[in-house]
VOGU-3710 file (C-alpha; in Angstrom, 3 decimals, decimal comma):
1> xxxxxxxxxx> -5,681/44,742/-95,587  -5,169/41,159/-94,067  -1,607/40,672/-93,879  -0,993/43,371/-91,234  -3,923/40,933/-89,063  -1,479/37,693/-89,743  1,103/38,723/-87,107  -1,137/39,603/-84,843  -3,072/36,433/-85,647  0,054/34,405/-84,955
11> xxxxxxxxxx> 1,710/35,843/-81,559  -1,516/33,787/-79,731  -0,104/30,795/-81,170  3,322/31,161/-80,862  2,943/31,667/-77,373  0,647/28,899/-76,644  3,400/26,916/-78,778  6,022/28,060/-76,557  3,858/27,625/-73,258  3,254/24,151/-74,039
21> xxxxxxxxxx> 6,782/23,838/-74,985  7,754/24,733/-71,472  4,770/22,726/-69,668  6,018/20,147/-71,868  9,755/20,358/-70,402  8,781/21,122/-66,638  6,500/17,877/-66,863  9,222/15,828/-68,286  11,948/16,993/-65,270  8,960/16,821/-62,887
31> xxxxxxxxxx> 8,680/13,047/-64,022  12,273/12,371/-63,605  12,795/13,868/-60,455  9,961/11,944/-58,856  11,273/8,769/-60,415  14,628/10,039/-58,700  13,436/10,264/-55,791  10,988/6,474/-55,806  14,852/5,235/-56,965  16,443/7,014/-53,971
41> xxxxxxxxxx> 16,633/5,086/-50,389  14,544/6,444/-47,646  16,362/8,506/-44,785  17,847/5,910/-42,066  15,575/6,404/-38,709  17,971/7,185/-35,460  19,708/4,690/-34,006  17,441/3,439/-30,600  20,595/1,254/-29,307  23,715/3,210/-29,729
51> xxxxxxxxxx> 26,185/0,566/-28,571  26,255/-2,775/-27,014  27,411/-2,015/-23,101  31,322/-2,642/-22,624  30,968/-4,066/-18,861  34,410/-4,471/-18,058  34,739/-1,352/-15,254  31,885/-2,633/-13,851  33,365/-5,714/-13,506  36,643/-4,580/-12,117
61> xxxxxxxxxx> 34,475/-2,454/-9,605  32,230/-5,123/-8,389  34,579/-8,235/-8,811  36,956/-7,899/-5,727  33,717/-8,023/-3,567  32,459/-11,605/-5,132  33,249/-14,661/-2,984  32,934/-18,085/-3,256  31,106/-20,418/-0,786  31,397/-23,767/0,000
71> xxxxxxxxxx> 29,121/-25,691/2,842  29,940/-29,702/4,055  26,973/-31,049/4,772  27,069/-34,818/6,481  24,390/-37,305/6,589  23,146/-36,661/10,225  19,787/-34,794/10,168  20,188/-31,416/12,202  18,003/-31,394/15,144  14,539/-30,621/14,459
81> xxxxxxxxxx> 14,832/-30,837/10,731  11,951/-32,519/8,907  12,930/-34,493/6,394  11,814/-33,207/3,044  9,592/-33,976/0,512  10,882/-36,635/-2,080  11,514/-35,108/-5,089  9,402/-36,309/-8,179  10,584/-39,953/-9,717  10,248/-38,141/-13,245
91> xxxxxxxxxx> 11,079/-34,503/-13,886  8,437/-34,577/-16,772  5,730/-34,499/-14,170  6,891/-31,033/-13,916  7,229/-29,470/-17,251  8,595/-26,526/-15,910  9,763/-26,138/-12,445  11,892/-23,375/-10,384  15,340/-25,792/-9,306  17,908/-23,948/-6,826
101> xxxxxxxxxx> 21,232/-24,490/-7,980  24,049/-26,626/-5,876  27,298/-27,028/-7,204  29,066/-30,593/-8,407  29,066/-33,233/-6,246  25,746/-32,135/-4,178  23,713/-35,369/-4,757  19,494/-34,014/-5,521  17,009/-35,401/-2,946  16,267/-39,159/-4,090
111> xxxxxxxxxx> 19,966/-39,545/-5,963  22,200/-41,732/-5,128  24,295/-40,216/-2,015  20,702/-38,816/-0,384  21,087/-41,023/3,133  17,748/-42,336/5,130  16,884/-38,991/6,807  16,803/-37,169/3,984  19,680/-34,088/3,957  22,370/-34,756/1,287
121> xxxxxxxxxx> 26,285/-35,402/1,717  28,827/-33,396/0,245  29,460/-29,914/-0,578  26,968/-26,814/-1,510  28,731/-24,785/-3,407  27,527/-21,104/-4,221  28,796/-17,826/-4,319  28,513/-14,922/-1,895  29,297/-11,044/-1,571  30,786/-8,692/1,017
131> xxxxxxxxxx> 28,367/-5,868/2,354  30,540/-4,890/4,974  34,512/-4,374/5,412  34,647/-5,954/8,780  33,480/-9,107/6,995  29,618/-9,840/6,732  28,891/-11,773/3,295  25,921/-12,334/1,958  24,655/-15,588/-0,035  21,595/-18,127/-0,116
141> xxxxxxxxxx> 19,814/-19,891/2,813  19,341/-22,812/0,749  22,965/-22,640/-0,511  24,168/-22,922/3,367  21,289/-24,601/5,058  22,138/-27,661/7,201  25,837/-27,061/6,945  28,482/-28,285/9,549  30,551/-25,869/8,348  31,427/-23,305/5,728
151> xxxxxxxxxx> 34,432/-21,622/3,917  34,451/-18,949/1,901  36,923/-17,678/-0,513  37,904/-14,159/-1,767  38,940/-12,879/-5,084  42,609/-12,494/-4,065  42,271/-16,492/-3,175  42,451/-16,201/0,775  40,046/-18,488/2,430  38,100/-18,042/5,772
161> xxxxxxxxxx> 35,839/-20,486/7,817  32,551/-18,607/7,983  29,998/-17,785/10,603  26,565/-18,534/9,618  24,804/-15,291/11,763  21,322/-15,932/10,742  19,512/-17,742/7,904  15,936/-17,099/6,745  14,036/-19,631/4,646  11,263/-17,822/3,315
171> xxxxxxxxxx> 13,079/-15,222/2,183  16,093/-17,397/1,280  18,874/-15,294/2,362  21,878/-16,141/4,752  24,039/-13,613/6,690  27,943/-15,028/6,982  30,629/-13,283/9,105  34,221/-13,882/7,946  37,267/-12,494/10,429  38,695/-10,144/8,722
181> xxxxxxxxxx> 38,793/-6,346/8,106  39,161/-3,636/5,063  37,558/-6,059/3,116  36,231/-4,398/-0,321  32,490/-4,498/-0,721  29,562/-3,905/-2,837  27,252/-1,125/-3,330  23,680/-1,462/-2,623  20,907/-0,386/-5,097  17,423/0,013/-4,898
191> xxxxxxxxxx> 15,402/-2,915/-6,201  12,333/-0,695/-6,652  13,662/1,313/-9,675  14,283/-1,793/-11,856  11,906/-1,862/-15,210  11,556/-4,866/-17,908  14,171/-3,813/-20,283  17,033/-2,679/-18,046  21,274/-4,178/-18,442  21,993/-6,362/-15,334
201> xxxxxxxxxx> 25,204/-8,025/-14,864  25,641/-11,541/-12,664  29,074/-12,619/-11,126  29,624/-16,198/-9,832  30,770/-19,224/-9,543  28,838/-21,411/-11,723  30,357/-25,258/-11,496  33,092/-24,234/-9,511  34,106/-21,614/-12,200  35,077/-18,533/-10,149
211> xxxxxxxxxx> 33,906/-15,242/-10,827  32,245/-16,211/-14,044  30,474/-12,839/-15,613  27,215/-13,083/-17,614  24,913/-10,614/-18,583  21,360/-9,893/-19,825  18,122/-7,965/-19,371  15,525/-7,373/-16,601  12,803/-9,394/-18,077  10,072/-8,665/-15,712
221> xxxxxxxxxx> 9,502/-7,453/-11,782  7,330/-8,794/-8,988  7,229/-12,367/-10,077  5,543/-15,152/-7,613  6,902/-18,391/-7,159  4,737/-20,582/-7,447  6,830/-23,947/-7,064  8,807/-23,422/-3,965  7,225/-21,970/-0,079  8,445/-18,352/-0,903
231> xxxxxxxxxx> 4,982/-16,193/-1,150  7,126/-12,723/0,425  9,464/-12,674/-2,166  8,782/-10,952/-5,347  11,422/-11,329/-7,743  13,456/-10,500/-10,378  13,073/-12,315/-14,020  15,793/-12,053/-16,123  17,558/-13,587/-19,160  21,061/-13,704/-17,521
241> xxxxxxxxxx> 22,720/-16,963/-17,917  22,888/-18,520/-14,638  23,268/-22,198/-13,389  24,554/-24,703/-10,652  26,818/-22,499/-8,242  25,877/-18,623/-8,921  23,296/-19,202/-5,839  23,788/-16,015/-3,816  25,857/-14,200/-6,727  24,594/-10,469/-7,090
251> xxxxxxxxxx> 22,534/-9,076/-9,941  24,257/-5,749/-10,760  23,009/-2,922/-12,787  24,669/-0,722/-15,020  26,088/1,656/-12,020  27,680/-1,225/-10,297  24,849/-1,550/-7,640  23,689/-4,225/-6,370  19,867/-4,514/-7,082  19,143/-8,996/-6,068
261> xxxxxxxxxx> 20,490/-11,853/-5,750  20,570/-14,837/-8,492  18,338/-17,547/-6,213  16,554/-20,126/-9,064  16,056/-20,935/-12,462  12,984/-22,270/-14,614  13,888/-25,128/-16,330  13,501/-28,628/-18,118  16,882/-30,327/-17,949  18,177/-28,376/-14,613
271> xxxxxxxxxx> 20,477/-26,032/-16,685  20,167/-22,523/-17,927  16,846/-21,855/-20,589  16,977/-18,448/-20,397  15,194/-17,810/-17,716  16,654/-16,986/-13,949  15,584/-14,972/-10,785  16,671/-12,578/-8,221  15,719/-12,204/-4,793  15,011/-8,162/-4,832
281> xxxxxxxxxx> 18,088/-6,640/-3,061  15,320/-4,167/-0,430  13,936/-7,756/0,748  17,307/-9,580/1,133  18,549/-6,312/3,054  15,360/-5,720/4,912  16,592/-9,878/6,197  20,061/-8,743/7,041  19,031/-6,058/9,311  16,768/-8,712/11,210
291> xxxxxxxxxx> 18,979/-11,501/11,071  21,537/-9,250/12,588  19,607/-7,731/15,271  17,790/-11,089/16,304  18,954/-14,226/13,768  15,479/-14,137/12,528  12,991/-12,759/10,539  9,518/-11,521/11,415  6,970/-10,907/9,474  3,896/-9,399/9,605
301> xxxxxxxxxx> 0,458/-11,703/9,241  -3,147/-10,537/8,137  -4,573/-14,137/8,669  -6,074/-14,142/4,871  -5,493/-17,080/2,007  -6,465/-15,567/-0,949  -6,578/-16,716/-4,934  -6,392/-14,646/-8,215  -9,380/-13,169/-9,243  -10,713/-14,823/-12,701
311> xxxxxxxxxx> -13,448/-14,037/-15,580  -15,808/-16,065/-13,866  -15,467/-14,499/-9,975  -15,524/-11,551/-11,845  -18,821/-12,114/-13,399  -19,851/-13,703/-10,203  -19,151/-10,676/-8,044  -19,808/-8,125/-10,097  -16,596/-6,822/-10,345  -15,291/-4,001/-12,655
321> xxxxxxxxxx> -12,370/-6,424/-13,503  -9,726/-9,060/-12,524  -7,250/-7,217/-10,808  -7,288/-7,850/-6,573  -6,840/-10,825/-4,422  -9,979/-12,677/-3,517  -10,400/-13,991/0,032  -11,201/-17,543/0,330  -10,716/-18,126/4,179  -10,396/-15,556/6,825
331> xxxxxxxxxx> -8,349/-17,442/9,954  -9,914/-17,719/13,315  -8,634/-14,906/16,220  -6,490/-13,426/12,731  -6,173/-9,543/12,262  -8,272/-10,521/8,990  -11,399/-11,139/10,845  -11,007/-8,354/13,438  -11,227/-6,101/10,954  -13,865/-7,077/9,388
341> xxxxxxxxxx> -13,002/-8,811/6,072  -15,015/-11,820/4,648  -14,928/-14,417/2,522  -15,561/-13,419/-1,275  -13,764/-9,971/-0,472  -11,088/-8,407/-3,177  -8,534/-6,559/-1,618  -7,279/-4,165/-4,047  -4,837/-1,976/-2,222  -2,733/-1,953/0,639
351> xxxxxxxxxx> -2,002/1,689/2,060  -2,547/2,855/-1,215  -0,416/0,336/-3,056  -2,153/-1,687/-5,730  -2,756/-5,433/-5,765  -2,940/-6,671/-9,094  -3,110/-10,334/-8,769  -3,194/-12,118/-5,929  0,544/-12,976/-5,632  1,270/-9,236/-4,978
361> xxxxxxxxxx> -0,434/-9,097/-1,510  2,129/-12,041/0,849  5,110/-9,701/0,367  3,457/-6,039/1,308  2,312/-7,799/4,151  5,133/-10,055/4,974  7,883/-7,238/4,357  6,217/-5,184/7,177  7,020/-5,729/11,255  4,055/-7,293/13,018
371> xxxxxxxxxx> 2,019/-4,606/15,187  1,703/-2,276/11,769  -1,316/-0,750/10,394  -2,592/-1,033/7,426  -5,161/0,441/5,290  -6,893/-2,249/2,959  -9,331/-1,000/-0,433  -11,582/-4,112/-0,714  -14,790/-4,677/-2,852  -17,527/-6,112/-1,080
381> xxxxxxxxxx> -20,210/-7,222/-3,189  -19,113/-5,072/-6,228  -18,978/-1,842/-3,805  -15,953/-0,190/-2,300  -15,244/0,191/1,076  -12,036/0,646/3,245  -11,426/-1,491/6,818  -8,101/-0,783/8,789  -6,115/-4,043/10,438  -3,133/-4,438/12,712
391> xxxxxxxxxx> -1,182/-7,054/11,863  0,384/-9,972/13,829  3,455/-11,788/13,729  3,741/-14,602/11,130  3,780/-18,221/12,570  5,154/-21,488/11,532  1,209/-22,846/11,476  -0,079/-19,683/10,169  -2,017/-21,434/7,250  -5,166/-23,798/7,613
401> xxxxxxxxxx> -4,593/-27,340/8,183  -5,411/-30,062/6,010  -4,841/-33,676/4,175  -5,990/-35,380/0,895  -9,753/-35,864/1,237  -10,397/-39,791/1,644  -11,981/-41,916/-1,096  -15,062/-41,257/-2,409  -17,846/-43,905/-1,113  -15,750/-44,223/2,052
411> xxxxxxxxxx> -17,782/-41,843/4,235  -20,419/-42,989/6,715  -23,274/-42,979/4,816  -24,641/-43,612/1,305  -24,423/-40,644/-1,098  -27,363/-38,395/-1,032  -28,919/-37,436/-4,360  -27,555/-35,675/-7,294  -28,340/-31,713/-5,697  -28,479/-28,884/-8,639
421> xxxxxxxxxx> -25,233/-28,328/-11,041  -25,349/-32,683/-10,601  -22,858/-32,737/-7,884  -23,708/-35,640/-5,593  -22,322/-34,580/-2,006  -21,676/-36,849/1,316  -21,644/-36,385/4,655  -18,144/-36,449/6,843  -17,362/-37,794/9,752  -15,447/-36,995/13,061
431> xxxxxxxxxx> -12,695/-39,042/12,270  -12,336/-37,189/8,394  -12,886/-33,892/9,860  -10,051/-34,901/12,206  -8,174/-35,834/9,722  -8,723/-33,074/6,837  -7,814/-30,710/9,860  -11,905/-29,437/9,640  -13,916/-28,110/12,652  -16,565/-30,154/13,954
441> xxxxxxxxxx> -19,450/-30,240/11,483  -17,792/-28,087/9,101  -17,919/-29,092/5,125  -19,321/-32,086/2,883  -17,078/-34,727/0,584  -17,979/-34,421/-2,968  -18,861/-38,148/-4,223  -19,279/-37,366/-7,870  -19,633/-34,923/-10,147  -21,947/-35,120/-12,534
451> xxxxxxxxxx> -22,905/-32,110/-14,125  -21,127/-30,616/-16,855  -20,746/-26,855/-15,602  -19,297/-28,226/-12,126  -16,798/-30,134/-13,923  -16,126/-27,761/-16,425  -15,074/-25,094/-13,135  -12,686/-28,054/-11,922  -14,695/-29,814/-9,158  -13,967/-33,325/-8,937
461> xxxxxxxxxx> -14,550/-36,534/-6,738  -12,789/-36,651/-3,584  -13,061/-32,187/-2,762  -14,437/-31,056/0,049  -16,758/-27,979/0,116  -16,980/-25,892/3,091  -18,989/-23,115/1,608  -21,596/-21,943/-0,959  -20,609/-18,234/-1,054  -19,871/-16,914/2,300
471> xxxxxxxxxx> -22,352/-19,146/4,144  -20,574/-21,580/5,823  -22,080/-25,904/4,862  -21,252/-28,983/7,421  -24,384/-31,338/5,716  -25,612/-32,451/2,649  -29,227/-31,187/3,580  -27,331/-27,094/4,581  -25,180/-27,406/0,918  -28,138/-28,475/-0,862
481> xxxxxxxxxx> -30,558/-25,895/0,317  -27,473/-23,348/0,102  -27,028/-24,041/-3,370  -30,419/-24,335/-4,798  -30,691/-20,410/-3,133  -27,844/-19,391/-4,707  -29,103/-20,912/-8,330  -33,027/-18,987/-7,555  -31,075/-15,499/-8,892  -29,555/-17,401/-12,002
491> xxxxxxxxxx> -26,077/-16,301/-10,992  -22,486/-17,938/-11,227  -22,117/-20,020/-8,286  -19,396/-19,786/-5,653  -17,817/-22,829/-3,774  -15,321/-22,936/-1,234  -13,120/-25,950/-2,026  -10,507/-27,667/-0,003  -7,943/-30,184/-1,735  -5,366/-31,608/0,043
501> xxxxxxxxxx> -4,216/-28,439/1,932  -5,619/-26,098/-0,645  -8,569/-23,866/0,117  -9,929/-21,594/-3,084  -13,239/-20,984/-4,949  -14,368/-22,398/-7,424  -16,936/-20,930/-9,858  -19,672/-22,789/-11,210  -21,477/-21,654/-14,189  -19,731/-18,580/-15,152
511> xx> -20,063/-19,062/-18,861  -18,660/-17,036/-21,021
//
């Protein structure tokens, strides 16, 4: 009676012979298709950059419209003219400083061909471009500044002696006029629209070599100078190759527009090191229209000199952060102080617009006509609050007077004692107020500095202060008793500090 029980005894483990069988196989492909697939090379991603840009139509487009432009200068100073400052006897004083570029055979200020007043002989050469067919070109202030005359030449080689209509140093354009007519010009872009990132194109004449093409990248927006008197023009970084004679060339985006125009480098040896800028193309126009209208350029003034805004003024000021411009003199009669701002202010907007850093606030204001309102966001104290000014026209003598503070020890008196944070402070007299361009009994000379926090914030022998916070100091007894209030709340200290012509706080004891 068992051997009928055997099949049934064996089907179980047949099965489970032939399940394991099959597990067995499905394991083994399961094991070589995952090796497979470790073996097989991931998918590409998408290309981000489909092609390298092919700028030859642009070119063709924009080309015809490129001029160069020569200027003679002689060696008599123009009327007026102050001679300028020597440049430095060693360029490694300056690491890194912004250089315009001339073309060959325009001696430097303090090379050989420079004469006794100062203005170079020979020619500026630069390069220019139409904006009009009847024959207005448009180029560099510095690259026709001083000139007894200038000549410009097209693209189809005819030459032209040009009209210098108006010339604006700040902004450092110049507006030629050429006679003659159906001239082919550029178009104009919008400066505004640029971002980091973004093809730009630069035609020119660098030494001498017409209509030279180079091209790069944006590499930033809204850059400050801070090398050369230009505080109302923002410009345009960029990593197109530019050097001696492409001064007043356009910068040209990827429509054929032009959006600046190539003004300076940053450089060590006074070539190209990758690093160039653009007068934006809204500021240069917003010069033409006034240069056309008047031969000049107004501005508008708020009457403010302001620095960034730093950890320690932060800290100081109890400030959410470091983005604003703080105010570190409010001029006398300006539409600063009518409104209401003070010293140790942060404006942080300008109709809305946002100030950053401190370098963004001289061209909103500058780049609007004098007799405009504007709205200002400021922080007083840590605490918000809005004022409303009307500005004025910019002057020549708009900013505070001053000289390099005499020696210390030289002053009429002995120094007093060491005062808290160990800075030993003199009094001035008449004749140094006079001098430093200071109201009558208005700041104290710093004789020494001995403390380590006020030395550590950058004071040094030789500055004058003319504040402790906003209240105003003209004697060592008034800074003394002004700083040892400020110290009761164990705050940063604030010091208004004027060196050479240089007014800015300083911030002593910030810490960390």
């Amino acid at each position: 009676m068992t051997a009928p029980s055997r099949p049934a005894l064996l089907r179980p483990v047949l099965l489970s012979a032939a399940l394991a069988a099959a597990l067995g196989g499905a394991a083994g492909w399961y094991s070589s298709s995952a090796r497979a697939q470790a073996q097989a090379p991931a998918a590409p991603l998408p290309e981000v950059v489909v092609a390298l840009p092919d700028f030859t139509r642009l070119v063709e487009q924009v080309g015809p419209a490129v001029v160069s432009v020569e200027a003679e200068i002689g060696g008599k100073p123009a009327a007026g003219r102050q001679r300028p400052q020597q440049a430095p006897d060693d360029d490694e004083q300056i690491p890194e400083f912004f250089r315009r570029f001339f073309g060959p055979g325009m001696p430097m200020p303090g090379m050989p061909g420079m004469p006794e007043g100062g203005r170079p002989r020979g020619v500026s050469q630069g390069t220019g471009f139409i904006i009009s067919a009847d024959g207005y070109v448009l180029t560099n202030h510095h690259v026709v500044d001083g000139a007894d005359s200038v000549r410009v030449r097209l693209a189809d080689r005819r030459e032209f002696t040009a009209k210098v209509v108006g010339s604006d140093e700040q902004s450092d354009v110049a507006l030629l006029k050429i006679d003659a007519k159906n001239l082919p010009v550029v178009r104009i872009g919008d400066s505004r629209t640029l971002k980091p990132g973004q093809w730009v194109v630069a035609i020119g004449s660098p030494f001498g070599l017409d209509h030279s093409v180079t091209a790069g990248i944006v590499s930033a927006v809204g850059r400050a100078n801070p090398y050369a008197n230009q505080r109302y023009v923002p410009f345009i970084q960029t990593d197109v190759a530019i050097n001696r004679g492409n001064s007043g060339g356009p910068l040209i985006d990827t429509r054929g527009q032009v959006v600046g125009i190539n003004s300076q480098i940053f450089s060590n040896s006074g070539g190209y090191m990758g690093v160039s800028f653009a007068i934006p193309i809204d500021v240069a126009m917003n010069a033409v229209k006034q240069l056309k209208a008047t031969g000049k350029v107004e501005r508008g003034q708020l009457g403010v000199q302001v620095q960034a805004v730093n950890r320690d003024n932060a800290k100081a000021l109890g400030l959410p952060d470091t983005r604003g411009a703080l105010v570190g003199e409010v001029l006398p009669g300006s539409p600063a102080q009518r409104a209401g701002i003070e010293r140790l202010d942060v404006i942080r907007s300008v109709n809305g617009q946002p100030i950053v850093d401190s370098s963004d606030l001289p061209p909103i204001i500058g780049g609007m006509a004098p007799g405009s309102r504007v709205t200002l966001e400021i922080l007083r104290d840590g605490k918000p609050r809005s004022v409303t000014a009307t500005l004025d026209a910019l002057t020549a003598d708009a900013g505070t007077p001053g000289g390099e503070a005499r020696t210390p020890g030289s002053g009429p008196g002995a120094p007093a004692q060491a005062a808290p944070l160990g800075i030993v402070a003199q009094e001035l007299d008449a004749a140094q107020r006079q001098r430093l361009g200071l109201r009558p009994g208005e700041g104290v000379l710093v004789a020494r500095v001995q403390g380590e926090a006020a030395r550590d914030a950058g004071l040094r022998a030789g500055d004058v202060i003319l504040a402790v916070g906003r209240q105003d100091v003209g004697s060592v007894a008034a800074f003394e008793a002004r700083l040892r209030e400020a110290r009761a709340g164990g705050k940063p200290v604030m010091l208004l500090v004027r060196r050479g012509s240089a007014t800015s706080y300083l911030t002593v004891g910030g810490g960390d």
